[in-house]
C-alpha positions as CSV (number, residue, x, y, z in Angstrom):
1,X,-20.9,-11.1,4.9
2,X,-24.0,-10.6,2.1
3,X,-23.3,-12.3,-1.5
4,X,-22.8,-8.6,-2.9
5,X,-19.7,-8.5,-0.4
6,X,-18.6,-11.7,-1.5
7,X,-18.3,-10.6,-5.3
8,X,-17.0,-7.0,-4.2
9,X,-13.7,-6.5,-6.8
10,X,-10.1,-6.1,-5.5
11,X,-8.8,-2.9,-7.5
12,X,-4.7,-3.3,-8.4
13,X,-3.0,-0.3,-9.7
14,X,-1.4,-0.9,-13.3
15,X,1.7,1.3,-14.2
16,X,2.5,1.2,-17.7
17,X,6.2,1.2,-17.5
18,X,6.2,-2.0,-16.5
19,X,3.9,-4.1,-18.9
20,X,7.1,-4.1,-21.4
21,X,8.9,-6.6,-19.3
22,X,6.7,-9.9,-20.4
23,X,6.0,-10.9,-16.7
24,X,3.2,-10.3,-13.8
25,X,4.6,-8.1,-12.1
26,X,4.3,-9.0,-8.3
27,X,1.7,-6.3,-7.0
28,X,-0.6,-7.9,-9.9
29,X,0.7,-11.3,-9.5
30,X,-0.7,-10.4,-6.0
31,X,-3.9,-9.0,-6.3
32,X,-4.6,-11.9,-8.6
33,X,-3.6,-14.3,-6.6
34,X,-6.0,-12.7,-3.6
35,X,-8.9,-12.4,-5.9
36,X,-8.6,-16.2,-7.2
37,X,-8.6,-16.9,-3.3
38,X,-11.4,-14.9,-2.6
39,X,-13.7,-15.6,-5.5
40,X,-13.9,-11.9,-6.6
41,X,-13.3,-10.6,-9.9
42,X,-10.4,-8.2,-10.5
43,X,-10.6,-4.9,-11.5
44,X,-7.2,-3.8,-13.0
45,X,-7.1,0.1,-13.3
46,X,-4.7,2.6,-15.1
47,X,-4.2,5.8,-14.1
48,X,-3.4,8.6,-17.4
49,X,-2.1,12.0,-17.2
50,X,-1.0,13.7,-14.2
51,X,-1.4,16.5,-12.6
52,X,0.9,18.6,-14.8
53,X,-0.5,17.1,-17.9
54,X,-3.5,19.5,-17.0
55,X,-3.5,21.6,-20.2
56,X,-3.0,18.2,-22.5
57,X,-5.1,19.5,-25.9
58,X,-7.6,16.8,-26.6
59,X,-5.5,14.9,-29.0
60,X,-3.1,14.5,-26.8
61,X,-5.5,12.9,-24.0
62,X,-6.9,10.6,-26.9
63,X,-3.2,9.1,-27.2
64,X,-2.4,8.8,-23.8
65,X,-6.6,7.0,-23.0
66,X,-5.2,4.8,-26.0
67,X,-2.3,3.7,-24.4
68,X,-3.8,2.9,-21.1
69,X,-5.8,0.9,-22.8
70,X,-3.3,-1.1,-24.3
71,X,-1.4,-1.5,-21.4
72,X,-4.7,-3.0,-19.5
73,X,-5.1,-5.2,-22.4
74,X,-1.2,-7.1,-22.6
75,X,-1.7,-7.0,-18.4
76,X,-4.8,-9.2,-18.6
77,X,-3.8,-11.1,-21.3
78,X,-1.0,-12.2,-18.5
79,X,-3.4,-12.9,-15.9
80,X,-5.7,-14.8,-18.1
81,X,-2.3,-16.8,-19.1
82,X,-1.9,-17.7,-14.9
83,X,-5.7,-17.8,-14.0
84,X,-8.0,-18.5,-16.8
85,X,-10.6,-18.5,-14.2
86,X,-10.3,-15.0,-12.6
87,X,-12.8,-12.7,-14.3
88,X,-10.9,-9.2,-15.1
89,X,-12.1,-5.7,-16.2
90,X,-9.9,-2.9,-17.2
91,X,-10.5,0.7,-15.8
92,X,-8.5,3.7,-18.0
93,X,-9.2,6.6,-16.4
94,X,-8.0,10.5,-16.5
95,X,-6.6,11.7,-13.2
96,X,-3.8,10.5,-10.8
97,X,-2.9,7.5,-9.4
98,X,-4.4,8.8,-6.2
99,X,-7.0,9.9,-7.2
100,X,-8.5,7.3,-9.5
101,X,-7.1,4.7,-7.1
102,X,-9.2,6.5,-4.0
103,X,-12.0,7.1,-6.0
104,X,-12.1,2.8,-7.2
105,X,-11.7,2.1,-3.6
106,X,-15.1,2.7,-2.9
107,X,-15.9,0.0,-5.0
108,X,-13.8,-2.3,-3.8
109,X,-13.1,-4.9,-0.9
110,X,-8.9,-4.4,-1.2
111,X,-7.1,-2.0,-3.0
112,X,-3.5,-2.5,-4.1
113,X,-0.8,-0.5,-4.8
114,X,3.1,-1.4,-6.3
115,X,5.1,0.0,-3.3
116,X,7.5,2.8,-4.9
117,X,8.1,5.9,-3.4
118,X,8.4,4.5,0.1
119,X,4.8,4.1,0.1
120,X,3.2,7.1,-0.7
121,X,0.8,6.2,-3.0
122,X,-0.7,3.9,-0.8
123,X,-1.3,5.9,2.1
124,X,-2.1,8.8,0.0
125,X,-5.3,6.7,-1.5
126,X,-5.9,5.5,1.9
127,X,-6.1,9.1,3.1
128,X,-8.5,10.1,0.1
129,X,-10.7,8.2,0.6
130,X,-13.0,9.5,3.2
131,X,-16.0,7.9,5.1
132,X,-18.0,11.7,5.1
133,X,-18.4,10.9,1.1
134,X,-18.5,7.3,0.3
135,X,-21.9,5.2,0.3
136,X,-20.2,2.3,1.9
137,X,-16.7,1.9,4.0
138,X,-13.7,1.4,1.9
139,X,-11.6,-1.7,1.9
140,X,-7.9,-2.0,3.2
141,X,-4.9,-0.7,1.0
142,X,-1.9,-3.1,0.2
143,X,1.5,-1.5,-0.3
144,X,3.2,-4.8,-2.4
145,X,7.3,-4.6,-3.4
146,X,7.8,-4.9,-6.8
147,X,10.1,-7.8,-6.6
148,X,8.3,-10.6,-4.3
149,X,10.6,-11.4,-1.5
150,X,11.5,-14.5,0.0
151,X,9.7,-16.2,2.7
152,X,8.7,-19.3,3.7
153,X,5.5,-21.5,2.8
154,X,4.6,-21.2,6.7
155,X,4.9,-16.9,6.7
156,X,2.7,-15.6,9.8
157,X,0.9,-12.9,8.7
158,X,2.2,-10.1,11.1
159,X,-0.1,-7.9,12.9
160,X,1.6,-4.9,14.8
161,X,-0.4,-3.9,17.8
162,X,-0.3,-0.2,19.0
163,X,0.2,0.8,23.3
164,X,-4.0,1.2,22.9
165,X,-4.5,-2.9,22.1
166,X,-5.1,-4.3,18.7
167,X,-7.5,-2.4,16.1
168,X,-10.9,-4.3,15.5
169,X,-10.6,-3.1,12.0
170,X,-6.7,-4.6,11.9
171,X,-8.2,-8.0,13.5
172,X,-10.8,-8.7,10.8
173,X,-8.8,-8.4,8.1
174,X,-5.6,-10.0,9.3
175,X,-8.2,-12.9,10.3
176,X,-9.9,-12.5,7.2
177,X,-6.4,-13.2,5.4
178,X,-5.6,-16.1,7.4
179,X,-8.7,-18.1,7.1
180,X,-8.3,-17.5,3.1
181,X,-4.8,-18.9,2.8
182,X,-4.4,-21.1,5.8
183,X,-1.5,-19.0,7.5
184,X,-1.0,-18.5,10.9
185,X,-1.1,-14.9,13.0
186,X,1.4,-13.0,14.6
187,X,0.2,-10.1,17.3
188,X,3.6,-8.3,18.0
189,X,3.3,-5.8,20.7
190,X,6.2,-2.9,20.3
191,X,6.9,-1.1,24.0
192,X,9.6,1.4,25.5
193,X,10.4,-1.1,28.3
194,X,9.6,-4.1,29.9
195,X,8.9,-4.6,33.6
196,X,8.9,-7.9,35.2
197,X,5.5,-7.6,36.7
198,X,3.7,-6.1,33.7
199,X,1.4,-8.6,31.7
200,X,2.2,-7.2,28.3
201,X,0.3,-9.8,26.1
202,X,-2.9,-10.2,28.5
203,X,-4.6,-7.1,26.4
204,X,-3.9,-8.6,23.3
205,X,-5.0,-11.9,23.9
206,X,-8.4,-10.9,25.7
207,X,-9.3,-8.8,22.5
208,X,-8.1,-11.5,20.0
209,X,-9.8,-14.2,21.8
210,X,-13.2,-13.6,20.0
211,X,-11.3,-14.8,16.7
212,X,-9.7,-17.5,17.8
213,X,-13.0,-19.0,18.6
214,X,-14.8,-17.4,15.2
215,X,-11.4,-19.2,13.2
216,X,-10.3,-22.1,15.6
217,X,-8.1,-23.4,12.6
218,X,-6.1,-20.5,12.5
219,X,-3.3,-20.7,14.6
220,X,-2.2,-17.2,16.6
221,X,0.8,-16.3,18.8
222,X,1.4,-13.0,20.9
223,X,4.9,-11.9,21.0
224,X,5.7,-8.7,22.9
225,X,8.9,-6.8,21.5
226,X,11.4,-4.2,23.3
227,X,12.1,-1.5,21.1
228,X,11.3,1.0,18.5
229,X,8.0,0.0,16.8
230,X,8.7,1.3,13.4
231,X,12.7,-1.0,13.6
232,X,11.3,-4.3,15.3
233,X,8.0,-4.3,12.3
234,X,10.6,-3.9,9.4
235,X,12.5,-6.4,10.7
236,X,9.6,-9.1,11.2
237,X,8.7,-8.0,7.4
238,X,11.8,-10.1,6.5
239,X,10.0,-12.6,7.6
240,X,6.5,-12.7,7.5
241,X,3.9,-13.1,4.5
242,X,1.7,-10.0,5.5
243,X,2.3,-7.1,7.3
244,X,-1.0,-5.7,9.1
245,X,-1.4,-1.8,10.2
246,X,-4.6,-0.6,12.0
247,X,-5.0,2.7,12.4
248,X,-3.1,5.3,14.6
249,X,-4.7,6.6,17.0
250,X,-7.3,9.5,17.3
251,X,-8.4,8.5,13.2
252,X,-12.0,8.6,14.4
253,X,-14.2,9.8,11.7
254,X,-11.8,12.2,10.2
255,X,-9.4,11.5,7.1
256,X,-7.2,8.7,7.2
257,X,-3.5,9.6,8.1
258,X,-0.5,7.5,8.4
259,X,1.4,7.8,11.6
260,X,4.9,8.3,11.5
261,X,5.2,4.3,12.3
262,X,3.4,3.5,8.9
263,X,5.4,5.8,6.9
264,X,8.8,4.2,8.2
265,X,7.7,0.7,7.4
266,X,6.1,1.5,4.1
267,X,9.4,2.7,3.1
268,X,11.6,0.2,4.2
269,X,9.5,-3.5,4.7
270,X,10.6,-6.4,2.7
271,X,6.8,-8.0,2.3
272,X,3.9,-6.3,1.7
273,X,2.2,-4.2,3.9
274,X,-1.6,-4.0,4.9
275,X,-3.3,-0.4,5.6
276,X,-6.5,-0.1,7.1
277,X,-8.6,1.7,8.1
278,X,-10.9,2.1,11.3
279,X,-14.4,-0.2,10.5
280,X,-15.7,0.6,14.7
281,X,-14.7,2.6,17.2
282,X,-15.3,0.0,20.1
283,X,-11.9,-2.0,20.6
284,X,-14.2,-5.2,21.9
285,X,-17.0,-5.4,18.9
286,X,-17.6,-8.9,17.2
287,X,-15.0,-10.4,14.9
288,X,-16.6,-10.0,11.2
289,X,-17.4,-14.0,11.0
290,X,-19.4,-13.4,13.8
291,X,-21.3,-10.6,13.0
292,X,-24.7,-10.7,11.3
């Protein structure tokens, strides 16, 4: 990764019904916490007027800019109070959350995203932003509860794995994750049925042993499940730090859907939950600590 990567922002979504409650709330407790870890600054952004403020006379824009502003300002006078280090911009700007989120997200190496809704937000941004018009790819979206669960100090970070293999583009950043704040990986493979014959983890290791040499301190485990994908990943989300989503298959080039699997654990997982997007179309490319 170049130095400008290293210093690439992670974007968090500010809503400003909740700066009146005195605390972080946890999808900005979050993203802070990520950028300390990472070394990146953090860009906190506030999205003002929606879509059916369209007609808002000028006045009326000028009040609702000025209390974005505010709202930016008591958010990062909390996150100064938790990480005096962590350099912080604020970003007011006119337009949905979607779209000022998506349009951030080009900027950005993570973008993250309260979870209400069942998720919609996130995989909306994730869908708007499109590789046909950005200069660069676009980091992962984070779907984070707004009450932090709990979980142990030794949460895997849960990667689910699709009938096709694990995604490359699911791989790097659930790697990326672990090596940042030494936690181990989960691969969990979801299938219909389960022969006795049938090798079920075999794939999954062969594509995920590139990592495990590129990261030998992370520790990784392949667990293959019997069931519904979308009920056995909400129910490791009780569990685990990080939930990890490639994407479905037959993305390609085109904009970024979630599958129906995505959609049922956005709504209903306990920790948060990682979107990304495809980085390569070849299953078998180099992890990203290996590439140059």
């Amino acid at each position: 990764m170049s130095d400008n990567g290293a210093r690439t922002p992670i974007v968090v979504g500010v809503r400003g019904d909740e700066v009146c409650s005195g605390e972080l709330t946890f999808p900005v407790d979050w993203a802070a916490r990520e950028a300390a870890a990472r070394g990146v600054p953090l860009w906190l952004a506030h999205a003002f007027l929606s879509d059916g403020d369209e007609q808002a006379v000028e006045g009326d824009q000028g009040i609702a800019a000025h209390r974005a502003a505010r709202s930016l300002e008591r958010t990062a006078a909390r996150v100064a109070h938790h990480y005096p280090d962590l350099p912080v911009a604020l970003v007011a700007r006119r337009g949905t959350p979607v779209a000022v989120l998506g349009d951030l997200a080009t900027e950005a190496a993570l973008v993250v995203v309260g979870r209400h809704r069942g998720g919609r937000v996130a995989a909306a941004v994730l869908g708007a932003v499109t590789p046909g018009r950005l200069p660069s790819p676009s980091g992962p979206v984070v779907a984070v509860p707004a009450r932090q669960p709990y979980v142990a100090r030794d949460a895997a970070i849960c990667v689910g794995v699709a009938e096709r293999g694990p995604a490359v583009s699911a791989l790097d950043a659930a790697f990326q994750q672990a090596s940042a704040h030494d936690m181990p990986i989960r691969l969990v493979r979801c299938v219909p049925e389960r022969h006795e014959d049938g090798r079920y983890d075999e794939p999954v290791w062969a594509a995920v042993e590139p990592y495990r040499r590129a990261h030998p301190s992370v520790r990784v485990d392949v667990d293959v499940l019997v069931g519904e994908p979308s009920e056995l990943l909400v129910k490791e989300s009780l569990t685990a730090g990080l939930l990890v989503l490639g994407p479905r298959p037959g993305w390609g080039r085109r904009l970024g859907r979630v599958g129906s699997v995505g959609r049922d654990v956005l709504g209903s997982a306990a920790c948060p939950v990682m979107l990304v997007r495809d980085a390569e179309p070849a299953m078998h490319a180099r992890p990203l600590a290996a590439r140059r």
